[in-house]
Gaussian input, Z-matrix of N, CA and C with variables (Angstrom, degrees):
# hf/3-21g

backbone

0 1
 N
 C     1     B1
 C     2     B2     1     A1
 N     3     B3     2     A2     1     D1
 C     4     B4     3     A3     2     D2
 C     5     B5     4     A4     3     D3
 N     6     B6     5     A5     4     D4
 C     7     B7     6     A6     5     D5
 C     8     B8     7     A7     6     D6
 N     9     B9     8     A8     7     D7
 C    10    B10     9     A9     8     D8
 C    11    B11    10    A10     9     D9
 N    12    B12    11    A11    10    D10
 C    13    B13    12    A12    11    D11
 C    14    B14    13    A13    12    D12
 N    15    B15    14    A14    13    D13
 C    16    B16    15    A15    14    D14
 C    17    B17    16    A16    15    D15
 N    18    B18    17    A17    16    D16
 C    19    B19    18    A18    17    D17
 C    20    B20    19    A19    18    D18
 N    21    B21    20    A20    19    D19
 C    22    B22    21    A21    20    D20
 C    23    B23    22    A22    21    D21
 N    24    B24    23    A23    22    D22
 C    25    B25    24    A24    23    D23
 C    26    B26    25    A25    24    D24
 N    27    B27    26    A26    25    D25
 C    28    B28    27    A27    26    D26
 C    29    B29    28    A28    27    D27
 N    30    B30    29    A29    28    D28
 C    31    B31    30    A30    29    D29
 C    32    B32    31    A31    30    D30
 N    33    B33    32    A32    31    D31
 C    34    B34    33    A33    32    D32
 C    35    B35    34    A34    33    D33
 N    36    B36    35    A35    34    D34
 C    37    B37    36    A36    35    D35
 C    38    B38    37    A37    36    D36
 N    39    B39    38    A38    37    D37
 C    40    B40    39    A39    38    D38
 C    41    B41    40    A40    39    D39
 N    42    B42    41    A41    40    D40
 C    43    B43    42    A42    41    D41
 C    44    B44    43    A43    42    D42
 N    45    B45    44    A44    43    D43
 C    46    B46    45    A45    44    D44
 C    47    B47    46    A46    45    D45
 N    48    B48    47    A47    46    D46
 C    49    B49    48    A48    47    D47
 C    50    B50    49    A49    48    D48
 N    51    B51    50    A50    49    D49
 C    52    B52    51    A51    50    D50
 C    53    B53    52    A52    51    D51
 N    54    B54    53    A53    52    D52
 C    55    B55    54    A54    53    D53
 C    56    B56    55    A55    54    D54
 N    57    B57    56    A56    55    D55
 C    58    B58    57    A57    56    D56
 C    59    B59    58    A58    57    D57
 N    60    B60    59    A59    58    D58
 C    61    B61    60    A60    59    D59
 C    62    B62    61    A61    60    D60
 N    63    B63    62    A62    61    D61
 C    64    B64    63    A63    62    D62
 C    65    B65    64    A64    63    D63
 N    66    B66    65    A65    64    D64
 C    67    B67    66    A66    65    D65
 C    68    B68    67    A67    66    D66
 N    69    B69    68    A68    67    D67
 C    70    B70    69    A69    68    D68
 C    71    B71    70    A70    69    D69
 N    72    B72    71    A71    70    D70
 C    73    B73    72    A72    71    D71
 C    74    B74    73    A73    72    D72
 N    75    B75    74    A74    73    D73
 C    76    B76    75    A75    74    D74
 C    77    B77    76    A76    75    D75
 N    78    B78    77    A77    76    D76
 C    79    B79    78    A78    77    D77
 C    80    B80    79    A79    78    D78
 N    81    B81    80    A80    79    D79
 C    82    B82    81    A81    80    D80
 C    83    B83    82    A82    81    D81
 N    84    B84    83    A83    82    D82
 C    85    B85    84    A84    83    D83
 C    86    B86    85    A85    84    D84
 N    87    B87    86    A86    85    D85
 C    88    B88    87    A87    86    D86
 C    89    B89    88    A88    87    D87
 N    90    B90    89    A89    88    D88
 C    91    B91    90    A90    89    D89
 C    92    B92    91    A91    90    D90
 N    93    B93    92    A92    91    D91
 C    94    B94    93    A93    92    D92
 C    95    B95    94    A94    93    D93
 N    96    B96    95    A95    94    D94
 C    97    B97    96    A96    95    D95
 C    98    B98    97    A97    96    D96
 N    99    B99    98    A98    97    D97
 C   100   B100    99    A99    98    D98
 C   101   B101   100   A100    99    D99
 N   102   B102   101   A101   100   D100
 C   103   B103   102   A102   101   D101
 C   104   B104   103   A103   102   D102
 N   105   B105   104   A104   103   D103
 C   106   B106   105   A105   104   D104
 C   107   B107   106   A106   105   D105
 N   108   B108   107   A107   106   D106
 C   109   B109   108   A108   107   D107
 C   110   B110   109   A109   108   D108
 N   111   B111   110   A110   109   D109
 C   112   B112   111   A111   110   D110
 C   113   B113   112   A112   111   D111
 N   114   B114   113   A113   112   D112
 C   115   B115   114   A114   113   D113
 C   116   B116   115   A115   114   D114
 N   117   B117   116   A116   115   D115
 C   118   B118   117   A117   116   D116
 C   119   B119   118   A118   117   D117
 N   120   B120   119   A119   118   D118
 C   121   B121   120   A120   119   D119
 C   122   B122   121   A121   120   D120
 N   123   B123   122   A122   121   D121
 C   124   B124   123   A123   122   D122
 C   125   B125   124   A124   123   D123
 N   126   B126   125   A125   124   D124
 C   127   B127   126   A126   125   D125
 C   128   B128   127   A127   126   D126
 N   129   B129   128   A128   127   D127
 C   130   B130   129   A129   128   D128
 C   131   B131   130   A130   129   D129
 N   132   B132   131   A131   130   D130
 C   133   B133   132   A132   131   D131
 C   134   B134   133   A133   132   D132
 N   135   B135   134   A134   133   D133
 C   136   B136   135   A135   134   D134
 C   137   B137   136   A136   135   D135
 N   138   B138   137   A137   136   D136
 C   139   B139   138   A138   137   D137
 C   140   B140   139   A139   138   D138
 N   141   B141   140   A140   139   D139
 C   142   B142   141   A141   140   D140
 C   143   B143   142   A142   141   D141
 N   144   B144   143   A143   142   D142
 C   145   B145   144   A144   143   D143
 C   146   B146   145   A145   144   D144
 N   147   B147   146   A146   145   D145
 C   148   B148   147   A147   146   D146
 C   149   B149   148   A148   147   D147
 N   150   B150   149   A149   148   D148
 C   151   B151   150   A150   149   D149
 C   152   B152   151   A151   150   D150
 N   153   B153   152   A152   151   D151
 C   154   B154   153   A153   152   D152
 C   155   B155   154   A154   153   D153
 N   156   B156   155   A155   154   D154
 C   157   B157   156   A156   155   D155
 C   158   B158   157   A157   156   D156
 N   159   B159   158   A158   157   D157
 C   160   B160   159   A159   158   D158
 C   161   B161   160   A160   159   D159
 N   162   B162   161   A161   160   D160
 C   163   B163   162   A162   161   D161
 C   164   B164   163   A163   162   D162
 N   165   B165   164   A164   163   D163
 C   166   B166   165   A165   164   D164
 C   167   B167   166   A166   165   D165
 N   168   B168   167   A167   166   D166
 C   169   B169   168   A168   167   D167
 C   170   B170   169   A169   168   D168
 N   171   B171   170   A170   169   D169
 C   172   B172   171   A171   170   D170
 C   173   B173   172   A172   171   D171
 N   174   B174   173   A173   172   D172
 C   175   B175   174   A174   173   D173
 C   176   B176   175   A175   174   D174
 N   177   B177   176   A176   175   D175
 C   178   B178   177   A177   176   D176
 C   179   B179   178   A178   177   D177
 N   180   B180   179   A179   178   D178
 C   181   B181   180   A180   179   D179
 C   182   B182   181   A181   180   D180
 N   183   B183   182   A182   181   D181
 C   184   B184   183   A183   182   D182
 C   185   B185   184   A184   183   D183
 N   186   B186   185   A185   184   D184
 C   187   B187   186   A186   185   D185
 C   188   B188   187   A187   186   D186
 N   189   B189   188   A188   187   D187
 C   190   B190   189   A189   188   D188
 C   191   B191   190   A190   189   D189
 N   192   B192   191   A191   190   D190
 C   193   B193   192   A192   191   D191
 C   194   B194   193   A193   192   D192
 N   195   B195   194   A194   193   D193
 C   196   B196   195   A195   194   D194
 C   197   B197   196   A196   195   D195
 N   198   B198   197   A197   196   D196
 C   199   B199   198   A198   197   D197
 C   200   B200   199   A199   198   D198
 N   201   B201   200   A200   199   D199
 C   202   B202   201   A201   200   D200
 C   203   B203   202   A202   201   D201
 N   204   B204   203   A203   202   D202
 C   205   B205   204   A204   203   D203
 C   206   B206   205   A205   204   D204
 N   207   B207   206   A206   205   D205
 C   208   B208   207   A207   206   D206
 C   209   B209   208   A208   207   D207
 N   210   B210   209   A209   208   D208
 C   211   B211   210   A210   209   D209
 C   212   B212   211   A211   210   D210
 N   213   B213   212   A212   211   D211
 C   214   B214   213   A213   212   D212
 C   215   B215   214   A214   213   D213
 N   216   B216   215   A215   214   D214
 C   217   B217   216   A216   215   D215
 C   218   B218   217   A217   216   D216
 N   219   B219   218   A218   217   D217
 C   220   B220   219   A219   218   D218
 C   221   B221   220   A220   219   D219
 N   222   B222   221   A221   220   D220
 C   223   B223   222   A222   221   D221
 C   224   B224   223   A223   222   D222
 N   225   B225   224   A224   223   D223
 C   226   B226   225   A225   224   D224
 C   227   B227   226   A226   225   D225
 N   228   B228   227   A227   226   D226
 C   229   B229   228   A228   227   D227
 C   230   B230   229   A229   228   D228
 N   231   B231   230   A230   229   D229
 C   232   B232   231   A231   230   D230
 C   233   B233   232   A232   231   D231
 N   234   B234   233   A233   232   D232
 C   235   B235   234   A234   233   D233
 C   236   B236   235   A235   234   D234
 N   237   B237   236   A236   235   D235
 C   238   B238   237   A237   236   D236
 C   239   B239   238   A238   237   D237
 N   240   B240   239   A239   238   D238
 C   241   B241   240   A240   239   D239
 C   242   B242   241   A241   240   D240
 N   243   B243   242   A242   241   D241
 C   244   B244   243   A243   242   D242
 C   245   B245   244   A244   243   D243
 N   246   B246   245   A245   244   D244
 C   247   B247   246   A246   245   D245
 C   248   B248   247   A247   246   D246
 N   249   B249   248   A248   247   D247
 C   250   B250   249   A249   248   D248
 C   251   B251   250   A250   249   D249
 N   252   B252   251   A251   250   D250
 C   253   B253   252   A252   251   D251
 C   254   B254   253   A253   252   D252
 N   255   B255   254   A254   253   D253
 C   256   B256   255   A255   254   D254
 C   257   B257   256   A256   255   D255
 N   258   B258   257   A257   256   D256
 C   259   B259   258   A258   257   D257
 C   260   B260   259   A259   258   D258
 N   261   B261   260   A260   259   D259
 C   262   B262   261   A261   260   D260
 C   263   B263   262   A262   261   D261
 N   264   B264   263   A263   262   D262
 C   265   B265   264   A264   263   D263
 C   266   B266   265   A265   264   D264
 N   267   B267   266   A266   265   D265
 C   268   B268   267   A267   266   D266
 C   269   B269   268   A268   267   D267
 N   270   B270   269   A269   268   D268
 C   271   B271   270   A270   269   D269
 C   272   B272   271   A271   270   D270
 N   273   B273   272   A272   271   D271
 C   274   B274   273   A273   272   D272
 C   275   B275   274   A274   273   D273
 N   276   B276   275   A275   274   D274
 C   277   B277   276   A276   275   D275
 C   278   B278   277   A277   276   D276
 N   279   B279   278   A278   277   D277
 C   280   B280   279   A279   278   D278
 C   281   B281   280   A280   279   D279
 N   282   B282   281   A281   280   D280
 C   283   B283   282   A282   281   D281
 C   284   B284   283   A283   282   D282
 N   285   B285   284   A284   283   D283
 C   286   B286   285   A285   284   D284
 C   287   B287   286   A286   285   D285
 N   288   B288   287   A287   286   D286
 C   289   B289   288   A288   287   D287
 C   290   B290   289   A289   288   D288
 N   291   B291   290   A290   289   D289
 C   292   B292   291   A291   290   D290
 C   293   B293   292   A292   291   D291
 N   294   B294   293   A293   292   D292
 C   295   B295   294   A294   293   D293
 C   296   B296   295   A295   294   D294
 N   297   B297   296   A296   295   D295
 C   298   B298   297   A297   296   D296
 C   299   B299   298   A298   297   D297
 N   300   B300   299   A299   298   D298
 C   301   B301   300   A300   299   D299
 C   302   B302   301   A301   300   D300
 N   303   B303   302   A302   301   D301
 C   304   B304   303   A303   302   D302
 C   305   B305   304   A304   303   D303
 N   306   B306   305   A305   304   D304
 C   307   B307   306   A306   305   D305
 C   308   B308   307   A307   306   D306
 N   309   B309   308   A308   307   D307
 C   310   B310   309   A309   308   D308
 C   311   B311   310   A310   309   D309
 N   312   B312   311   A311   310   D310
 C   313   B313   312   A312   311   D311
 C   314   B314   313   A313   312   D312
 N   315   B315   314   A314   313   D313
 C   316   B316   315   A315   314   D314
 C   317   B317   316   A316   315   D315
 N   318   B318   317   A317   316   D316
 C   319   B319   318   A318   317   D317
 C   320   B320   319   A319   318   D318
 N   321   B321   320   A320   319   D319
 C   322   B322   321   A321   320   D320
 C   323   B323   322   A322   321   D321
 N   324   B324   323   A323   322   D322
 C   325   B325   324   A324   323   D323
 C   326   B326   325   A325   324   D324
 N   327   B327   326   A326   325   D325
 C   328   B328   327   A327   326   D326
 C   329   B329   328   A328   327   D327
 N   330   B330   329   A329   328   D328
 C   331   B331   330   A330   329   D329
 C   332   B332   331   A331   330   D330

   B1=1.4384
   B2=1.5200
   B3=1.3415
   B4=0.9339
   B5=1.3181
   B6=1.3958
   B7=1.5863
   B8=1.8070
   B9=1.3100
   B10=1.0793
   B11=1.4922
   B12=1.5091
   B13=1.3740
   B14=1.6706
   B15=1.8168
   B16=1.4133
   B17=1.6094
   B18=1.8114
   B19=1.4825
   B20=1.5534
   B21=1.4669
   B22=1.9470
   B23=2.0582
   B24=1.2685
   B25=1.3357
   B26=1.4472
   B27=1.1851
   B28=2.0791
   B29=1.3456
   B30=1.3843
   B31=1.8038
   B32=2.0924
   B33=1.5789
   B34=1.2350
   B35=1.8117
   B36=1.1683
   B37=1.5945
   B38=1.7950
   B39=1.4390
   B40=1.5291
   B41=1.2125
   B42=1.3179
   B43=1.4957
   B44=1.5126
   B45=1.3742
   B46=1.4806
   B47=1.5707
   B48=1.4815
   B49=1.8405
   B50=1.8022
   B51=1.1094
   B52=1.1379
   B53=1.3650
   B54=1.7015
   B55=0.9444
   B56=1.6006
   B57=1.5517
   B58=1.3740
   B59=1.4871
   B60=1.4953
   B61=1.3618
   B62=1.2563
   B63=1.5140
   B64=0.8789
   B65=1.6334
   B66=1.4329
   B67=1.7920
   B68=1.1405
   B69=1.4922
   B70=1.6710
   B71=1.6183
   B72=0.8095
   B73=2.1587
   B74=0.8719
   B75=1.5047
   B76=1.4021
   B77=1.4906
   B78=1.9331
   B79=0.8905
   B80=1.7350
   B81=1.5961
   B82=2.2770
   B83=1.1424
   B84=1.8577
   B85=1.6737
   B86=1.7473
   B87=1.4394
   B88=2.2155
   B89=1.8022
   B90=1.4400
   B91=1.0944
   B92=1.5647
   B93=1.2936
   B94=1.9037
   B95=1.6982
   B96=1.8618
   B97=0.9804
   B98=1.5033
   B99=1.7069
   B100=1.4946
   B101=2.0291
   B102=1.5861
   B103=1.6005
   B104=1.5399
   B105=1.1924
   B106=1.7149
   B107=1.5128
   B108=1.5834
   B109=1.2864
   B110=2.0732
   B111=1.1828
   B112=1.2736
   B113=1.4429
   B114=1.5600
   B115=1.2764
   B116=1.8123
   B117=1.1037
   B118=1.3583
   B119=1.8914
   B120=1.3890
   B121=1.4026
   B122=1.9102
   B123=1.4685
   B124=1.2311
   B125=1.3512
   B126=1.5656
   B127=1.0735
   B128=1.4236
   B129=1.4863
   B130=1.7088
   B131=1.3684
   B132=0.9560
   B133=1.5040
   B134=1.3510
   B135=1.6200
   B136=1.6977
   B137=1.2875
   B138=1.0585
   B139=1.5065
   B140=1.2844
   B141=1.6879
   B142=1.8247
   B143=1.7229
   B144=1.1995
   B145=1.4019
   B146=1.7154
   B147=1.0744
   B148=1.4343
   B149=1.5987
   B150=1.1991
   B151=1.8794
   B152=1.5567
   B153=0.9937
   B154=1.6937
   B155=0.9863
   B156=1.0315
   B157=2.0504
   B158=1.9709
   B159=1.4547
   B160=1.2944
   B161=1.5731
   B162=1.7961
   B163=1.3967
   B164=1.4991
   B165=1.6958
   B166=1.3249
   B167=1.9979
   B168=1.3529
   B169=1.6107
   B170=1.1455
   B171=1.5149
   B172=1.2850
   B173=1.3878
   B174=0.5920
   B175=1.4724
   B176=1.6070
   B177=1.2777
   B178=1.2022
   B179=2.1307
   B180=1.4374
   B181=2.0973
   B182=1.5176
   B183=1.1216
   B184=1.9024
   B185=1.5520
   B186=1.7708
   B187=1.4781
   B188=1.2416
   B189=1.3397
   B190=1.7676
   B191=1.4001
   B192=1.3189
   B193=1.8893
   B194=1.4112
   B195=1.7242
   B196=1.4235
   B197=1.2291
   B198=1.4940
   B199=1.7665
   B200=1.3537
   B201=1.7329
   B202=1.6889
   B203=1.1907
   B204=1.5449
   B205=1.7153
   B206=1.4213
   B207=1.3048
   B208=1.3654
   B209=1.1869
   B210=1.4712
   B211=1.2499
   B212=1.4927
   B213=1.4777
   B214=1.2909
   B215=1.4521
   B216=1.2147
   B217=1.8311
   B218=1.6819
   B219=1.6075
   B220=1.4262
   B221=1.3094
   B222=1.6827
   B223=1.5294
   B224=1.6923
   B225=1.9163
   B226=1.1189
   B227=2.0823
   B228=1.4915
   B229=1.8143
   B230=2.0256
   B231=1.2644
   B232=1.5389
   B233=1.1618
   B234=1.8972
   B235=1.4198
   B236=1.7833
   B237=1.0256
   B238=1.8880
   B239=1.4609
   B240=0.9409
   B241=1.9301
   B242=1.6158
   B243=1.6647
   B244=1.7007
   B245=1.7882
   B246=1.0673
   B247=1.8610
   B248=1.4854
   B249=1.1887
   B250=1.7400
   B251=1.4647
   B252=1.4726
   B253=1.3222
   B254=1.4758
   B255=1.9851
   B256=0.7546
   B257=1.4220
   B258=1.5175
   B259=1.7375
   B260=1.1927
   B261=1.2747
   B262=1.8391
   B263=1.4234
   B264=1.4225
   B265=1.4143
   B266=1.7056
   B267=1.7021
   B268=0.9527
   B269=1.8687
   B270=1.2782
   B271=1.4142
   B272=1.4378
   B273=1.5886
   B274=1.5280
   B275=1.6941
   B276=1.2769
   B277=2.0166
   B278=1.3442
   B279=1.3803
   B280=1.3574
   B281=1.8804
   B282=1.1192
   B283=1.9415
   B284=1.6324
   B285=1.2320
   B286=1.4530
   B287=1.8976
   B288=1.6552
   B289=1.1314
   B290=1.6050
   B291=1.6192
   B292=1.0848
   B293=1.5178
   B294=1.4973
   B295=1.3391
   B296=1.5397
   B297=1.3709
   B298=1.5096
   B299=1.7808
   B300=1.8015
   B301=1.6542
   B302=1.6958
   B303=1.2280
   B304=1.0722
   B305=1.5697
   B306=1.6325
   B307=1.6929
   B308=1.7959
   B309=1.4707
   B310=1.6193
   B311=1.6623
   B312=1.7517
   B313=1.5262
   B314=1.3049
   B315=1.5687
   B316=1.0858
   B317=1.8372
   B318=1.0399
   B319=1.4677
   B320=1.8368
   B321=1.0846
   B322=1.2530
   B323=1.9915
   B324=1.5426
   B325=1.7665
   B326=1.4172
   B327=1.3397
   B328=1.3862
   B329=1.6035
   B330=1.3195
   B331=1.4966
   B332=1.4988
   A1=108.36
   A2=127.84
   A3=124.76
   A4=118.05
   A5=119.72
   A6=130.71
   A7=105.51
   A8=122.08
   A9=90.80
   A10=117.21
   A11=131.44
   A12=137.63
   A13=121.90
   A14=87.75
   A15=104.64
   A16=124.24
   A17=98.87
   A18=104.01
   A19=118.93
   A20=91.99
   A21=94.81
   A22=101.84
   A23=110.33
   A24=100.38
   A25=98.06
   A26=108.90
   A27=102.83
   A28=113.61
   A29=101.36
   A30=115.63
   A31=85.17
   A32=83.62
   A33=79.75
   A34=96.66
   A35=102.71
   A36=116.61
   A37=104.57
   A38=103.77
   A39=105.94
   A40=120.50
   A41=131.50
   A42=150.22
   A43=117.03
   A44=117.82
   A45=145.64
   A46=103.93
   A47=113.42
   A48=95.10
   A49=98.72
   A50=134.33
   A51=141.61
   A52=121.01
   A53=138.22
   A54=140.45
   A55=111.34
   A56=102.45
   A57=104.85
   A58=108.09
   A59=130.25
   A60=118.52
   A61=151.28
   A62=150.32
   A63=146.36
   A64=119.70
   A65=101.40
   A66=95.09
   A67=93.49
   A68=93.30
   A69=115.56
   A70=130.41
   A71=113.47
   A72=93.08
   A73=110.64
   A74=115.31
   A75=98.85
   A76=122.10
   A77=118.53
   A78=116.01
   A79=117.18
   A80=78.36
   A81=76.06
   A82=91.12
   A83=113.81
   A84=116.47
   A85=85.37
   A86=68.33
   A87=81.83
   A88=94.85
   A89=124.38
   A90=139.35
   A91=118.03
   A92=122.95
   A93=104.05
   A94=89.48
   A95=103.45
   A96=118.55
   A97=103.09
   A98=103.06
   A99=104.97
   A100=100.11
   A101=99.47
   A102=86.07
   A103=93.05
   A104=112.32
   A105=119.76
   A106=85.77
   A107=147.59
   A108=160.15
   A109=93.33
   A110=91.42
   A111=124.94
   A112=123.36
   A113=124.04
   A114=118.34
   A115=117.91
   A116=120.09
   A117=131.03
   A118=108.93
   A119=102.49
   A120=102.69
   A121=100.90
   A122=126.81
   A123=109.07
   A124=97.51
   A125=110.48
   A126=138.47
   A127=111.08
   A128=103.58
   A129=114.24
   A130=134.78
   A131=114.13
   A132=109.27
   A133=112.50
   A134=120.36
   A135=120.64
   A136=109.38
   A137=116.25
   A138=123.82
   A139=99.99
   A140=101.12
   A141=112.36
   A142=110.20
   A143=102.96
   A144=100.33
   A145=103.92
   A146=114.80
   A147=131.03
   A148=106.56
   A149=113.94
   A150=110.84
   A151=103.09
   A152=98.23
   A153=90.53
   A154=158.31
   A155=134.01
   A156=140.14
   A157=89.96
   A158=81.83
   A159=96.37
   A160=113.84
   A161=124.29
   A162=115.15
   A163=127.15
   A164=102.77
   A165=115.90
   A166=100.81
   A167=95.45
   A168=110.84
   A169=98.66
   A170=145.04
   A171=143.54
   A172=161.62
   A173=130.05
   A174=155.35
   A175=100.40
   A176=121.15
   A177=130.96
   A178=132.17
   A179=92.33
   A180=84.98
   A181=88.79
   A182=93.24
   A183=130.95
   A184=83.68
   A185=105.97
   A186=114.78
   A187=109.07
   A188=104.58
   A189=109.69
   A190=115.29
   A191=109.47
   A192=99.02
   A193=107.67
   A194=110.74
   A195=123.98
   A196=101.66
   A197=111.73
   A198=122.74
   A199=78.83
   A200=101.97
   A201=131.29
   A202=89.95
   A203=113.85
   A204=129.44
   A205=106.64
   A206=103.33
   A207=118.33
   A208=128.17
   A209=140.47
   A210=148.17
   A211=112.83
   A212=127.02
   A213=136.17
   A214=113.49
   A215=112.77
   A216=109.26
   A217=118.06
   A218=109.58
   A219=98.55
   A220=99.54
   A221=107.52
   A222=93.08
   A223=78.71
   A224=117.21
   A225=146.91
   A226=84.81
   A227=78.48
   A228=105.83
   A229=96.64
   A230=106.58
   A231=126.87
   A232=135.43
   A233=130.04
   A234=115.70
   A235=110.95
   A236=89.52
   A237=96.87
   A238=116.71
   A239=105.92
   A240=126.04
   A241=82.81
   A242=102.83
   A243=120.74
   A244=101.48
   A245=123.99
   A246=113.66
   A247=98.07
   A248=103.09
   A249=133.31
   A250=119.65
   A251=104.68
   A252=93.63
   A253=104.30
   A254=107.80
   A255=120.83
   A256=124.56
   A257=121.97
   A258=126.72
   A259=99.97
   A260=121.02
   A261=148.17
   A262=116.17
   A263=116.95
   A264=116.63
   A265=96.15
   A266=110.68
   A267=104.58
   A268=103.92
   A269=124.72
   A270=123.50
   A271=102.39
   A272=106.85
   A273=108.87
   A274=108.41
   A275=98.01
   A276=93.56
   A277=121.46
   A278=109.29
   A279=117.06
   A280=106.98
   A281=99.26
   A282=117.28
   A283=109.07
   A284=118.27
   A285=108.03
   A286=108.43
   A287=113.55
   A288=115.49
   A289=116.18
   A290=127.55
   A291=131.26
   A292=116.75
   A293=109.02
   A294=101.60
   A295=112.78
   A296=121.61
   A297=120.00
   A298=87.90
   A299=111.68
   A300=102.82
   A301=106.83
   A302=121.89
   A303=112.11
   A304=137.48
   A305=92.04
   A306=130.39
   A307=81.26
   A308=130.09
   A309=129.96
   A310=96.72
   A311=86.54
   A312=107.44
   A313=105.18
   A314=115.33
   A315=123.32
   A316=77.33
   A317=135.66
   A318=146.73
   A319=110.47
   A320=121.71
   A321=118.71
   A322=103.62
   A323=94.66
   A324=91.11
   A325=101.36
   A326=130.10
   A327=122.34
   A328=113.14
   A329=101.19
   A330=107.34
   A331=105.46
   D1=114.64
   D2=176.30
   D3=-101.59
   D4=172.45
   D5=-134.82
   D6=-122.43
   D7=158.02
   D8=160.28
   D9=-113.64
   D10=-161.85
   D11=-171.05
   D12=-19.40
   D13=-55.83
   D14=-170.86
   D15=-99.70
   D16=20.93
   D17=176.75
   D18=98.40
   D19=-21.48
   D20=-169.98
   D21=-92.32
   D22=167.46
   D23=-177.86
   D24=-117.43
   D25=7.52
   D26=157.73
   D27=-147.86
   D28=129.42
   D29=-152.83
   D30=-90.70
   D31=142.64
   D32=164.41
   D33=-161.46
   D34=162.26
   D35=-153.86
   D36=-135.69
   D37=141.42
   D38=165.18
   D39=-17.56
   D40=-87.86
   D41=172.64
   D42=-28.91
   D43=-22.10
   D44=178.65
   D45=-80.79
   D46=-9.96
   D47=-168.48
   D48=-138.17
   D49=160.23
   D50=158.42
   D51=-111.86
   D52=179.30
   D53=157.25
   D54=-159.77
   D55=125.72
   D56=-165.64
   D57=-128.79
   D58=92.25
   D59=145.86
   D60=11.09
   D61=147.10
   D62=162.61
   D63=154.94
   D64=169.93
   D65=-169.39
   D66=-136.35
   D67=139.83
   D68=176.83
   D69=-81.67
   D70=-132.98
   D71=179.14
   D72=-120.01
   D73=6.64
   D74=158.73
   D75=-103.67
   D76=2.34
   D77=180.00
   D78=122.99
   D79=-13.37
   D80=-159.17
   D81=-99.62
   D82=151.06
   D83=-161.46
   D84=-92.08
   D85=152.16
   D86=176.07
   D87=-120.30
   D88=-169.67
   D89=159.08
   D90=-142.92
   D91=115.02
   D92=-176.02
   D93=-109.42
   D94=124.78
   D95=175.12
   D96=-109.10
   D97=129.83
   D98=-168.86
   D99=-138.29
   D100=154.82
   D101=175.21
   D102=-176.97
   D103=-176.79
   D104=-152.19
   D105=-142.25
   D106=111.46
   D107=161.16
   D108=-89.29
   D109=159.49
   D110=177.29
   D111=-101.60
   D112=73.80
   D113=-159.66
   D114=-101.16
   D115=140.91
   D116=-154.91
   D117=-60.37
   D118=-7.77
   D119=-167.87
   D120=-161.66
   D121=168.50
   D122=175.94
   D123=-100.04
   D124=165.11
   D125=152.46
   D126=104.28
   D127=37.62
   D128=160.77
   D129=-84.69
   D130=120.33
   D131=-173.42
   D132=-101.07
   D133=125.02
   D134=-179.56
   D135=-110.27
   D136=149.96
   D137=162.90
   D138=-133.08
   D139=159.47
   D140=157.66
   D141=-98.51
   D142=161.77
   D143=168.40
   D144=-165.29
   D145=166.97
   D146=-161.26
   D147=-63.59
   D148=135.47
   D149=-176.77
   D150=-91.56
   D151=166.83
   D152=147.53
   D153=-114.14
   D154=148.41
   D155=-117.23
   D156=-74.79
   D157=117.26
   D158=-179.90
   D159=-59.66
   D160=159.32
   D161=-158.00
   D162=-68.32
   D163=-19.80
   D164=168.76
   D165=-124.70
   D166=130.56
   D167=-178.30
   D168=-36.22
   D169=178.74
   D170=8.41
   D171=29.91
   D172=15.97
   D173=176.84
   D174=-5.63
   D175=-79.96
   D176=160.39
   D177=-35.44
   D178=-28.45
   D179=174.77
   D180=-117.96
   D181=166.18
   D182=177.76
   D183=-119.34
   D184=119.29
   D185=168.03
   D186=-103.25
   D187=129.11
   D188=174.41
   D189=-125.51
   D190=149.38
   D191=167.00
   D192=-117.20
   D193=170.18
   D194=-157.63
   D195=-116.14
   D196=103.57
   D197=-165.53
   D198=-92.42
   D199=157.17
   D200=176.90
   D201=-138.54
   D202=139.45
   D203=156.21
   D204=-135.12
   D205=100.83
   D206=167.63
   D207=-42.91
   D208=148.33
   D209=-178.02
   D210=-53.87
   D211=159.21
   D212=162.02
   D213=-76.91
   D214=139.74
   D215=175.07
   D216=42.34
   D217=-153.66
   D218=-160.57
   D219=-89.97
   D220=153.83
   D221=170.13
   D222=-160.87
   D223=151.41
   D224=-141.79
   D225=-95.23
   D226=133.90
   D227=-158.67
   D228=-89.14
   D229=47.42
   D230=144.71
   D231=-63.29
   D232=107.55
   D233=176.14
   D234=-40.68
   D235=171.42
   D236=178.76
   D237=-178.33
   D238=103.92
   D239=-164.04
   D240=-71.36
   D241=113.55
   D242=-177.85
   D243=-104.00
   D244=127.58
   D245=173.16
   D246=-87.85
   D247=166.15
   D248=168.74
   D249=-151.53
   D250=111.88
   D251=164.89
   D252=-151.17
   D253=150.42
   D254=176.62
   D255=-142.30
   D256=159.08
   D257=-177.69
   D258=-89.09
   D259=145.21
   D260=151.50
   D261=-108.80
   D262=135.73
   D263=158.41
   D264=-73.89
   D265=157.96
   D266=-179.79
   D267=-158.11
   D268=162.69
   D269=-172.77
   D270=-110.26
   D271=166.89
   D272=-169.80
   D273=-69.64
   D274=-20.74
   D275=171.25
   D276=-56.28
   D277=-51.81
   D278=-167.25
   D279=-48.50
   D280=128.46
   D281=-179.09
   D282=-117.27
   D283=-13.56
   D284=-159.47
   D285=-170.73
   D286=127.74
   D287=-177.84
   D288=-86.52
   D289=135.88
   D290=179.14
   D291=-112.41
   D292=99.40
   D293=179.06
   D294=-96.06
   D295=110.07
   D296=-128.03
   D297=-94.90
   D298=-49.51
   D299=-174.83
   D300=-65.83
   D301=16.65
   D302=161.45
   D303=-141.23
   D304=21.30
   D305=171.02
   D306=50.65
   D307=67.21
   D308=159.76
   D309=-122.70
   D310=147.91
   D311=-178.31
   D312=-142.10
   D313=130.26
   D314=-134.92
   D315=-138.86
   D316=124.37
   D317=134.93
   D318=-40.38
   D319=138.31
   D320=169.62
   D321=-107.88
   D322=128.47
   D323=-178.92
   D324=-104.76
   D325=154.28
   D326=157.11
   D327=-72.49
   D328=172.47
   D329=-161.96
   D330=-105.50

């Protein structure tokens, strides 16, 4: 299975992710960050999950990183547009998503 440039085996790019705002009924803002990577083979599974709090705050991004779990056994070495998406609690500061292991910046829109 080969890799691409930067080590990961599904490339994924700014333009590849969204982030959209909104509040639920009880009031508290969420964010659902969702996006479609390009993975070297099928049967990858991505998730986001929370980074850690960079050395000087932010106030303004929600940092996340872009987990990959590779397939079981053999499987035929085909690109394959994989989705990911996931919910954040989030505060009225936050303006913009940082997916940091993969230097992506994501605008947050309201919904």
């Amino acid at each position: 299975m080969s890799e691409y440039e930067n080590g990961f085996a599904c490339e994924a790019r700014d333009e590849d992710f969204t982030a959209t705002a909104y509040r639920n009924s009880k009031g508290e803002r969420r964010v659902t960050v969702e996006g479609t990577c390009s993975c070297n083979t099928e049967g990858f599974e991505l998730t986001l999950k929370l980074a850690s709090p960079p050395i000087v705050p932010v106030p303004e991004e929600l940092h996340l990183d872009l987990v990959e779990r590779a397939p079981d056994g053999l499987v035929p070495p085909v690109i394959t547009p994989t989705p990911v998406k996931e919910e954040f609690p989030i505060d009225d500061r936050k303006e913009r998503v940082v997916i940091r292991n993969r230097n992506i910046t994501v605008p947050i829109k309201k919904e």
